[in-house]
N, C-alpha and C positions, 0 to 999 in steps of 0.2 A: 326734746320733743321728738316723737316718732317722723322717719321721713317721709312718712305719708300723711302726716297730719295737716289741716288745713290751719290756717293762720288763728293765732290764739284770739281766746276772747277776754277782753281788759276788766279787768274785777281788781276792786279794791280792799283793803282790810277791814277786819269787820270791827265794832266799836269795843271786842272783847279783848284785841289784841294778839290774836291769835295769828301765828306767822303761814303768812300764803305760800301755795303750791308753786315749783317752779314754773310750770304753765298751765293753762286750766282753757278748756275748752268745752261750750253751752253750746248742744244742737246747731256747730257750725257757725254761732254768731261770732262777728267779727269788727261793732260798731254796740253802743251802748245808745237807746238802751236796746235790749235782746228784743225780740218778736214771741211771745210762748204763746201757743194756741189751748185756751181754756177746755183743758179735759184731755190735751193730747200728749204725749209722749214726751219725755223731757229725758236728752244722757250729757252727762258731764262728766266729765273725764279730765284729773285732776292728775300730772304727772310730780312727782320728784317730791312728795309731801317729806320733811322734816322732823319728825317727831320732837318737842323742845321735851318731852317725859317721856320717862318710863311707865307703860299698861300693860294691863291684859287683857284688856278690852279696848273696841274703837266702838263709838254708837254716834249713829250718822243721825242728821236736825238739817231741818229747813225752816226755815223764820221767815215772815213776809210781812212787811210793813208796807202802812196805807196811811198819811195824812195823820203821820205819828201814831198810831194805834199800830202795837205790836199782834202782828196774828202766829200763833203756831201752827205749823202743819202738819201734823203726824202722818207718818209713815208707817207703811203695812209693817206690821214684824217681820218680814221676811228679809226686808231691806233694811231696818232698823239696827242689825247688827251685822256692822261692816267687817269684821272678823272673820263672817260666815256668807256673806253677799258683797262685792264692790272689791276687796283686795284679794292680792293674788292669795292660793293658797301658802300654812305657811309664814304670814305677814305677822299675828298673833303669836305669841305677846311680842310686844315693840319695846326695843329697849329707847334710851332718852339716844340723839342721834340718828336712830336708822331712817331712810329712807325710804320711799313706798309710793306705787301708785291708786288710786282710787277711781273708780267708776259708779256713778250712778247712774242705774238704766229703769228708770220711772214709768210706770205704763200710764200714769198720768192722774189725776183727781182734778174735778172743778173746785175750782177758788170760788165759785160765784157770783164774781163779776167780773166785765168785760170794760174794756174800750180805757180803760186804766194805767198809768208808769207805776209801777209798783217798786220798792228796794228787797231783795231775795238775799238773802242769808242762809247757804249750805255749807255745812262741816263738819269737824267728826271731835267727838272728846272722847275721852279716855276716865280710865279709873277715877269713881269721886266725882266726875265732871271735870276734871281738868281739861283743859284746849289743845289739841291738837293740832287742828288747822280749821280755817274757815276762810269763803269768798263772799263779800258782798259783789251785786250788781244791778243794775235799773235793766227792767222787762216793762217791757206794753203787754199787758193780756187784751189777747185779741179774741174774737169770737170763731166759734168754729162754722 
């Protein structure tokens, strides 16, 4: 972890299997579940990712679950391909082994609803869909 970094935020794996980042840090949260304010800015910054495959592509997913109803959340194309947004230049293609950091800098989209603990599901696959990495974690969506 960077030595300016503020203390990580605890995320668990996700049910895909997919092996976690050596430390991952949500908008500074430091206690589960997270705070995320509905419609505001969201960066997560995901250090020491493993790659368990070989790609040439990485394409970043957010999954949001609510009282077992899985929700998808799509992302602008801009951010949708983390080859070209989120890792360093250079990161593309990944062989199986390499290491890497990820950033997502989200200028934010309403969910919808408020006042809710949600389970949040971001990470990145690779060719075919293969897994990469992935964190689950519990957020309150709060109101703005």
């Amino acid at each position: 972890m960077r030595a300016d970094s503020p203390t990580t935020t605890p995320v668990r794996q996700c049910g895909n299997g997919a092996p976690l980042p050596a430390s991952v840090i949500i908008n500074d949260c430091t206690a589960m579940p997270c705070t995320l304010v509905d419609g505001a800015p969201v960066v997560a910054f995901a250090e020491g990712i493993t790659s368990p495959v070989a790609t040439a592509s990485l394409n970043s997913f957010i999954t949001v679950r609510l009282a077992g109803l899985q929700i998808p959340f799509p992302l602008p194309p801009e951010l949708a391909d983390a080859c070209v947004a989120g890792t360093p230049p250079g990161t593309c293609p990944v062989a199986a082994g390499d290491s890497f950091d990820y950033t997502l800098d989200f200028a934010g989209q309403s969910l919808g609803m408020t006042g809710v603990t949600v389970q949040i599901e971001v990470g990145l696959t690779g060719d075919g869909g293969s897994q990469v990495t992935c964190v689950l974690f519990d957020a309150f969506i709060a109101s703005n």
